[in-house]
C-alpha positions as CSV (number, residue, x, y, z in Angstrom):
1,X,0.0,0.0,0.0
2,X,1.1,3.5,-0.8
3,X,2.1,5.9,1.8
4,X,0.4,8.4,3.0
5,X,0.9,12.0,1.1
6,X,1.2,15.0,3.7
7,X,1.8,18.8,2.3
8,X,4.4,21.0,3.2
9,X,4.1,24.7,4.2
10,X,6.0,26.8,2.7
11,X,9.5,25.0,2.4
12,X,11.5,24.2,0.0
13,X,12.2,20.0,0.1
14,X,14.7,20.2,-2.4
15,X,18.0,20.9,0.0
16,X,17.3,17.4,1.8
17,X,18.8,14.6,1.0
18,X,18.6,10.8,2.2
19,X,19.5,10.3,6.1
20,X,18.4,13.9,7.0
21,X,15.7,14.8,9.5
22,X,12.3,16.9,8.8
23,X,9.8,18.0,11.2
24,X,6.2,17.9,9.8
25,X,4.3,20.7,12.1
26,X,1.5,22.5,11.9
27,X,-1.6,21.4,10.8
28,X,-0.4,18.3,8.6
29,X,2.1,17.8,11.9
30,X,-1.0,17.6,13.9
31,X,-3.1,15.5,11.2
32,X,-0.4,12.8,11.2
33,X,0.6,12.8,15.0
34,X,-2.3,13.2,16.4
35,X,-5.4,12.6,14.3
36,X,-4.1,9.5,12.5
37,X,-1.7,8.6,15.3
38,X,0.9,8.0,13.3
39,X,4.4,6.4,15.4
40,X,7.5,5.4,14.9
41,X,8.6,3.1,12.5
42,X,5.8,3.9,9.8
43,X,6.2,5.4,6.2
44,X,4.6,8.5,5.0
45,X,5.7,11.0,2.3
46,X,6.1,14.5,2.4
47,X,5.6,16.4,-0.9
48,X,6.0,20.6,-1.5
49,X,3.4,20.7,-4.4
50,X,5.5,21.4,-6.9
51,X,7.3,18.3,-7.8
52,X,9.6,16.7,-4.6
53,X,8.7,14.4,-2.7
54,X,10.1,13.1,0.5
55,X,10.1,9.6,1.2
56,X,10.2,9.2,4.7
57,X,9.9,6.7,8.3
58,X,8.3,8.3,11.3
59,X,11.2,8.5,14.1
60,X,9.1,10.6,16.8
61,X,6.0,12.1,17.7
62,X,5.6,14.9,20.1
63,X,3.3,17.4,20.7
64,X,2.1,17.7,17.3
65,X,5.1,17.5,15.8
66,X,6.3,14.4,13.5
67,X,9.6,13.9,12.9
68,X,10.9,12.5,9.9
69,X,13.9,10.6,8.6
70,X,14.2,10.6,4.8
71,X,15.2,7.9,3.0
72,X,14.7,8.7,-0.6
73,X,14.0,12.6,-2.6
74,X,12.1,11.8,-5.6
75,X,11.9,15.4,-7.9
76,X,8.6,14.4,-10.8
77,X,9.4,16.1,-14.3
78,X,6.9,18.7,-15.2
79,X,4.4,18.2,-17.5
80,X,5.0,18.2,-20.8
81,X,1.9,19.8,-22.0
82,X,0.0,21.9,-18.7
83,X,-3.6,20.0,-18.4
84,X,-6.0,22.4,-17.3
85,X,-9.6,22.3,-16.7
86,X,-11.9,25.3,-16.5
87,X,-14.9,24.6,-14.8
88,X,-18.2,26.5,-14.7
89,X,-19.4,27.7,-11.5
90,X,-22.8,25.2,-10.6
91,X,-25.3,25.0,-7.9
92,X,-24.5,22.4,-5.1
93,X,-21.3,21.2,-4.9
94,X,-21.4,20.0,-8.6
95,X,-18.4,22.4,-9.7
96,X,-16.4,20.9,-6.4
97,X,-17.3,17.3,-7.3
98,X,-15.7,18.0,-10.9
99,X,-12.6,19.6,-9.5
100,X,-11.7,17.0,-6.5
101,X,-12.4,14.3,-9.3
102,X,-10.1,16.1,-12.5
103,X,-7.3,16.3,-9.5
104,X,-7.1,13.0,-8.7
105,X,-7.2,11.8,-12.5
106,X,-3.8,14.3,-12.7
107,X,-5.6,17.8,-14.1
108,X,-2.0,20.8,-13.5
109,X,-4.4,23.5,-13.3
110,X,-8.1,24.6,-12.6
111,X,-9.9,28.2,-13.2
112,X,-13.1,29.1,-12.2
113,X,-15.0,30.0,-14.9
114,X,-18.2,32.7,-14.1
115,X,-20.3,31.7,-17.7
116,X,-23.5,32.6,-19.0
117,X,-25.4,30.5,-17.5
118,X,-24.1,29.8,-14.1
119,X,-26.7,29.7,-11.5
120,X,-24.1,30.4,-8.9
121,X,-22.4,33.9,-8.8
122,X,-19.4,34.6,-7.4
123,X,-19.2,38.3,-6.2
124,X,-17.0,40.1,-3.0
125,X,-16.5,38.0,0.0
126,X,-18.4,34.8,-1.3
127,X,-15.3,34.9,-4.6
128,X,-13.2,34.8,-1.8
129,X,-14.7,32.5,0.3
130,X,-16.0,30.2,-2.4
131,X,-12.4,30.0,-4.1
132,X,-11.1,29.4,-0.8
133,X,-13.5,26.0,-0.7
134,X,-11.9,25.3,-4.2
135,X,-8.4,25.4,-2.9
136,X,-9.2,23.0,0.0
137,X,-10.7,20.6,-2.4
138,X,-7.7,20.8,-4.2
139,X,-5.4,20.0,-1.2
140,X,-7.9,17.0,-0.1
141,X,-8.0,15.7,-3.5
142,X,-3.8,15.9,-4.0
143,X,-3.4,14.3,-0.7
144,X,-6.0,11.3,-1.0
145,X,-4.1,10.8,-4.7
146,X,-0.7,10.9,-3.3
147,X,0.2,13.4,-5.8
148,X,3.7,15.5,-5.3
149,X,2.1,18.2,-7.7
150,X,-0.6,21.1,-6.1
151,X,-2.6,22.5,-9.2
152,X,-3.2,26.4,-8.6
153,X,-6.7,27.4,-8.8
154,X,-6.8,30.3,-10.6
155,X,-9.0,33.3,-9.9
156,X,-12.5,32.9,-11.7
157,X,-12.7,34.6,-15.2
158,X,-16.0,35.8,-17.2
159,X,-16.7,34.6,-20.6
160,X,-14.7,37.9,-22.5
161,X,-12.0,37.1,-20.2
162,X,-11.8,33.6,-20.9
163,X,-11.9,34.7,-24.6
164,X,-8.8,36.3,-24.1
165,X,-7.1,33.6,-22.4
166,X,-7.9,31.0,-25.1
167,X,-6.9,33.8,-27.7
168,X,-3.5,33.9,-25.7
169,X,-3.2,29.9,-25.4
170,X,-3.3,29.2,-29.1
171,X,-1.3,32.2,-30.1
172,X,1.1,30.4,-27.6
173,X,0.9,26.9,-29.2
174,X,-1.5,25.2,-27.0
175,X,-4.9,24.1,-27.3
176,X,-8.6,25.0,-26.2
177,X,-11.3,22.3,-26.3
178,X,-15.3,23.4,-25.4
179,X,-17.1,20.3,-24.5
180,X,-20.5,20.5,-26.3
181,X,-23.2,17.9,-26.9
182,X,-23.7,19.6,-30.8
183,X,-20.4,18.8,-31.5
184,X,-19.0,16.7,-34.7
185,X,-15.7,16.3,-33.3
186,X,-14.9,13.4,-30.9
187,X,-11.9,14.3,-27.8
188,X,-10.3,11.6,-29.5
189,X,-9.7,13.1,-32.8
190,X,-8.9,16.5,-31.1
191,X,-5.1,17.5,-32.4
192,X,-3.2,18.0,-29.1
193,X,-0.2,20.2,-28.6
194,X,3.1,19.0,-28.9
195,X,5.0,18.3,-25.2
196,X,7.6,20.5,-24.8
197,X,10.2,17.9,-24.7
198,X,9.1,17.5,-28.6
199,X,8.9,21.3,-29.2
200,X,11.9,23.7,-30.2
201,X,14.2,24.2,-26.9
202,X,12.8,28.3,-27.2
203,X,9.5,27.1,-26.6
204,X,7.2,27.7,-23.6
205,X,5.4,24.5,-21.9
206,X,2.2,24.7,-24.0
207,X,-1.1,24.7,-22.5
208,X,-3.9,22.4,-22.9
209,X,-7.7,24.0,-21.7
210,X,-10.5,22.0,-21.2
211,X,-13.5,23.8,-20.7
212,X,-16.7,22.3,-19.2
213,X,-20.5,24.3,-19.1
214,X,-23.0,24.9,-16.3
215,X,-25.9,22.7,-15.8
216,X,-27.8,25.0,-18.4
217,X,-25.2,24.5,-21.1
218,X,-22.8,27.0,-22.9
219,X,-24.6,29.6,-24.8
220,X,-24.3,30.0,-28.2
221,X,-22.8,33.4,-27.7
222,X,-20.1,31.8,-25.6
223,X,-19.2,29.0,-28.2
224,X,-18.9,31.8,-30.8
225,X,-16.6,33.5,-29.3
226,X,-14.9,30.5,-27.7
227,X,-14.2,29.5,-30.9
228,X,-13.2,33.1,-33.2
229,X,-10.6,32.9,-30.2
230,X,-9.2,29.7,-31.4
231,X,-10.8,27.2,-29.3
232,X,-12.2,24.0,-30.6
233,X,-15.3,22.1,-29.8
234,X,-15.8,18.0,-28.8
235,X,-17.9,15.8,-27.9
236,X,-17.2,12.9,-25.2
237,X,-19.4,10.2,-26.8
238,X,-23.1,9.5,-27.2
239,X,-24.7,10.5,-24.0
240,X,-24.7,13.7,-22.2
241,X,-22.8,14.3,-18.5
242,X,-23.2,16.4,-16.0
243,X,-21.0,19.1,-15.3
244,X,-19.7,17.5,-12.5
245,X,-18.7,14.4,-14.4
246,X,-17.7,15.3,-17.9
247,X,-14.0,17.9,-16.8
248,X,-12.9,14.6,-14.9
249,X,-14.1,12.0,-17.9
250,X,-11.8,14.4,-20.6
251,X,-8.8,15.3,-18.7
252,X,-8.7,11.2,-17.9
253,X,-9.3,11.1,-21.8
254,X,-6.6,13.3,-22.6
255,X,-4.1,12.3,-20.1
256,X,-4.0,8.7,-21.9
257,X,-3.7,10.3,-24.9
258,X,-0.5,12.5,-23.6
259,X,0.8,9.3,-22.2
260,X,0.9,10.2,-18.9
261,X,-1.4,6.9,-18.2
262,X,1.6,4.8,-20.0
């Protein structure tokens, strides 16, 4: 069985080296020492979200306070191609359901998207607030997949600024799919940027949006401009998901077909 993935705070992992000690405290200190009772002698791993990963046996517990012997640093290669989902704001916790899922299937990025038809609004101190749920489902979700990678949850964007940031992501090489029922394109015949490993040396790490509607659907407004920006539309298959299902069913989709599943 895997070991259990804790997060640190704001430390860099990278300086450590096999034999060293770390002291997990804090709130993860206190999560694994005194919540989950972990003692000495047991294996957990300690990643920094972006990439390292401690490999590590517990050696002491004290007053919420683990500490750590590491036996193995493990640095993860970025991402070829950045996998991001953008996710319509939806009633319930629909839009959370689709971004805990996308991050354990391996989504590198999520934005908040504020469309047409969103039933939720996002305004002031319920942005803030709401955002902040978003980043705590992100954290849960990177933990329970034992991921050493923390996608960034972007700030939520309206319709003309997501425009603009499609606009800017094919200009840049990378590639926008709209997920729409009306579609004649399958995901699967989608042409996919190339990973930067395969892309000229000058070349920035190209982008990959996938953007999913609100219960209601895109508008036909948003698709129009969606695609004069240089986005493309798909279609998963022959039925029709929610919007809590279908950002998690394509980035799974598209992360086979970017070999990450290999």
């Amino acid at each position: 069985m895997s070991a259990p993935v804790f997060l640190a705070d704001g430390g860099a992992l990278g300086a450590l080296g096999p034999g060293d000690v770390y002291v997990l405290d804090g709130a993860e200190g206190r999560h694994a020492g005194v919540v989950q009772r972990r003692g000495p002698g047991e294996r957990l791993d300690v990643v920094d979200g972006a990439g390292t990963r401690l490999r590590c046996v517990v050696d002491a517990v004290e007053d919420g306070e683990v500490r750590l012997r590491v036996d193995e640093v493990v640095v993860e290669p970025p991402p070829g191609v950045v996998l991001t989902l953008v996710q319509a704001l939806a009633k319930g916790d629909r839009d959370e359901l689709a971004v805990e899922a996308a991050v354990e299937v391996g989504v590198d990025a999520v934005v908040p998207w504020q469309a047409d038809r969103s039933v939720v609004v996002w305004r002031g101190q319920r942005a803030a607030k709401s955002r902040a749920k978003w980043v705590a489902t992100v954290r849960s979700a990177v933990k329970q997949a034992r991921r050493a990678c923390l996608p960034p949850v972007a700030e939520p964007v309206t319709s003309r600024q997501l425009a603009v940031r499609v606009r800017d992501v094919v200009a840049d090489g990378g590639a926008v799919v709209v997920l729409h029922e009306d579609a004649t394109t399958a995901l699967a015949d989608v042409t996919l940027p190339a990973p930067s490993s395969a892309a000229p040396a000058t070349s920035a790490t190209p982008a990959l949006l996938v953007v999913v509607g609100p219960e209601g659907g895109i508008s036909d407004a948003e698709v129009a401009a969606l695609e004069e920006a240089g986005a493309v539309t798909a279609r998963l298959g022959p039925h029709v998901l929610r919007t809590s299902t279908a950002g998690p069913v394509a980035v799974a989709l598209l992360s086979e077909r970017l070999g990450r599943w290999a």
